[in-house]
Backbone as CSV, one residue per row, in Angstrom:
resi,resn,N_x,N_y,N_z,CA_x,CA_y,CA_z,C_x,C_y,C_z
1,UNK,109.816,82.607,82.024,108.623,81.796,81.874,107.444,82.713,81.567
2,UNK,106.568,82.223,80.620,105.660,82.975,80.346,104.269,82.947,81.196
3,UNK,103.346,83.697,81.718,102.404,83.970,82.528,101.545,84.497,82.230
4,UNK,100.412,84.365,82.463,99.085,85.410,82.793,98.987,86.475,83.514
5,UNK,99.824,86.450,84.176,99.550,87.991,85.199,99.114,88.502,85.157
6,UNK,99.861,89.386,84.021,99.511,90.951,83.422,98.313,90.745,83.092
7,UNK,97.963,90.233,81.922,96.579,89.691,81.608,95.399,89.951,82.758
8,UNK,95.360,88.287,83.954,94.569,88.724,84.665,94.298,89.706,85.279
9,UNK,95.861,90.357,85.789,95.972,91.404,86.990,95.160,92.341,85.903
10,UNK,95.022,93.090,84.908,94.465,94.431,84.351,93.164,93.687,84.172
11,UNK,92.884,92.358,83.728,91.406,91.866,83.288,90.607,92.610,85.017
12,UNK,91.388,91.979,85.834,90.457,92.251,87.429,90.914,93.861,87.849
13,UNK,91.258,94.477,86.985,91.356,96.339,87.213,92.373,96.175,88.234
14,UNK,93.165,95.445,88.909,94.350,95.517,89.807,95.544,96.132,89.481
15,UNK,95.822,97.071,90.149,97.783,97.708,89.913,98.448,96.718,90.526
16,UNK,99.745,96.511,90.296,100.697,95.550,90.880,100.822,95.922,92.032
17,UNK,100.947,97.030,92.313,101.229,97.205,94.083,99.766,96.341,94.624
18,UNK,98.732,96.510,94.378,97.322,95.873,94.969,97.973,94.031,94.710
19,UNK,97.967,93.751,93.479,98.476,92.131,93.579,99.318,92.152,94.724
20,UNK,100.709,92.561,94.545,101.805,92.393,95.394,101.498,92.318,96.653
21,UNK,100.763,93.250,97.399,100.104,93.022,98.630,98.923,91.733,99.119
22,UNK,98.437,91.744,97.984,97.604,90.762,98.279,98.866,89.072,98.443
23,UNK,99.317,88.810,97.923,100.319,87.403,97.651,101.811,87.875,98.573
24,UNK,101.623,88.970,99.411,102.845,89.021,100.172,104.526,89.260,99.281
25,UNK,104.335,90.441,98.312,105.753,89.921,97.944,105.914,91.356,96.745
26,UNK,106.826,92.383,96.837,107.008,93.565,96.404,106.168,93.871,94.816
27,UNK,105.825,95.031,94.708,105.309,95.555,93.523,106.859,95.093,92.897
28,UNK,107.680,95.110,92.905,109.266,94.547,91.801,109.223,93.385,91.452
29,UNK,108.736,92.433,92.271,108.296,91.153,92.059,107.268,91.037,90.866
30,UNK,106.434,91.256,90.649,105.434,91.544,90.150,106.060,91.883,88.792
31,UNK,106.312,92.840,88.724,107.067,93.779,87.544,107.758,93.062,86.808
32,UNK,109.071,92.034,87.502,109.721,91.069,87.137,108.898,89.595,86.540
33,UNK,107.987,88.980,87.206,107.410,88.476,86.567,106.694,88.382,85.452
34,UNK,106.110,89.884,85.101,105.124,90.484,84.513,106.361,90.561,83.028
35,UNK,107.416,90.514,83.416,108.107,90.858,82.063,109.204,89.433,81.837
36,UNK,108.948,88.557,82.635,109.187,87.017,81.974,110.654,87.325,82.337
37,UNK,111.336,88.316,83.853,112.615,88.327,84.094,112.731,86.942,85.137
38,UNK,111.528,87.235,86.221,111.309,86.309,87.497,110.470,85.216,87.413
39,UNK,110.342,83.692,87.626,109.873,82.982,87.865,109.445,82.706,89.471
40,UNK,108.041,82.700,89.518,107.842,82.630,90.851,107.843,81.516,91.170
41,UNK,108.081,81.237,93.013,108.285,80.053,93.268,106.813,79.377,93.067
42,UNK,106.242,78.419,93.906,104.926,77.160,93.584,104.628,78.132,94.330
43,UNK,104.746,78.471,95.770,103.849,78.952,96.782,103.600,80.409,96.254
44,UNK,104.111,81.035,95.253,103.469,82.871,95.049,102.685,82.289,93.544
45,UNK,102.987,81.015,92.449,101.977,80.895,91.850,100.821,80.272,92.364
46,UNK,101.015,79.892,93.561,99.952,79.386,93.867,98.595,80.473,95.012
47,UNK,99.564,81.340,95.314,98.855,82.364,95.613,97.702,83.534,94.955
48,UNK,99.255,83.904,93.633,98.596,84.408,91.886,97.372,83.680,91.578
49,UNK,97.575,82.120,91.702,96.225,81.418,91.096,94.608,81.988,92.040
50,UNK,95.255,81.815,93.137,93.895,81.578,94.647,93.337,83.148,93.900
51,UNK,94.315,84.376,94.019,93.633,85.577,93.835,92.566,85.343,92.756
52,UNK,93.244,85.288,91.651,92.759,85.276,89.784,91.540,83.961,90.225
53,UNK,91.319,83.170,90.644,90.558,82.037,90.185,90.507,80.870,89.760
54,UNK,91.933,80.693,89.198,92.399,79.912,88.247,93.496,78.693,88.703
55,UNK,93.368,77.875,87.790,95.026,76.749,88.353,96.590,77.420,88.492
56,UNK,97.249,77.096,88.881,98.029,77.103,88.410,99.115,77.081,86.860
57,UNK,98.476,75.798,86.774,99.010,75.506,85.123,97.917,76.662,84.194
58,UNK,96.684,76.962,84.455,97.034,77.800,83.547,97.224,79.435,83.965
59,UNK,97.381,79.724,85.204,98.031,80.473,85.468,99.750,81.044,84.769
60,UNK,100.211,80.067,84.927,101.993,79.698,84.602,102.193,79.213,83.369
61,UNK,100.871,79.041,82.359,100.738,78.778,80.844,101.422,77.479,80.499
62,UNK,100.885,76.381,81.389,102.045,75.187,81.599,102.467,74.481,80.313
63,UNK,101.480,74.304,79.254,101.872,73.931,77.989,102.681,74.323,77.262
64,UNK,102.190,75.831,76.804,103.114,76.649,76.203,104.591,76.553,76.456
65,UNK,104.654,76.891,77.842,106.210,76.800,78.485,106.807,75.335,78.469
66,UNK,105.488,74.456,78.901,106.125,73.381,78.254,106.978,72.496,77.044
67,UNK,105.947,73.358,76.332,106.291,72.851,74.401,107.337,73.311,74.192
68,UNK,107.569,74.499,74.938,109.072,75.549,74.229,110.297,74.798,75.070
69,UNK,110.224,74.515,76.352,111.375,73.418,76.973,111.647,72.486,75.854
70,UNK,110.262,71.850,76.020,110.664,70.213,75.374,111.450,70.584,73.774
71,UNK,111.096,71.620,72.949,111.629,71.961,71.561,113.040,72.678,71.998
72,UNK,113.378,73.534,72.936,114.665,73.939,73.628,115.634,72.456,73.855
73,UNK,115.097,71.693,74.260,116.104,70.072,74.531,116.412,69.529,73.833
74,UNK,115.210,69.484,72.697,115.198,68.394,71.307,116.423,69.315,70.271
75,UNK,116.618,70.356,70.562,117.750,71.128,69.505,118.958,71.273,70.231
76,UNK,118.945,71.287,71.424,120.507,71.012,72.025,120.922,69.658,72.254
């Protein structure tokens, strides 16, 4: 799934170990997300959001990821 993270996390000068601590949950976590391996659950995007400022959805780029599901279904 695609994300903001990276984005915000360097926009607000943060290293992943500083996120990771802040939202309770390993600099690997982070890393993994940051490279679209890990999807976080509601409660660490919803944490990601509280830090950054932001919703969720557009935290978690809800459209985008959306549009690409819904075009992923419509071809299988």
């Amino acid at each position: 799934m695609k994300t903001k993270v990276r984005e915000l996390r360097t926009a607000a000068k943060m290293t992943q170990q500083e996120l990771a601590d802040l939202v309770h949950v390993s600099s690997r976590t982070i890393i993994s997300i940051e490279k679209e391996q890990y999807n976080p659950s509601l409660m660490l995007a919803y944490r990601m959001a509280e830090v950054f400022g932001v919703s969720v959805e557009e935290l978690c780029c809800l459209r985008e990821n959306r549009e690409l599901e819904d075009r992923q279904y419509e071809n299988s």
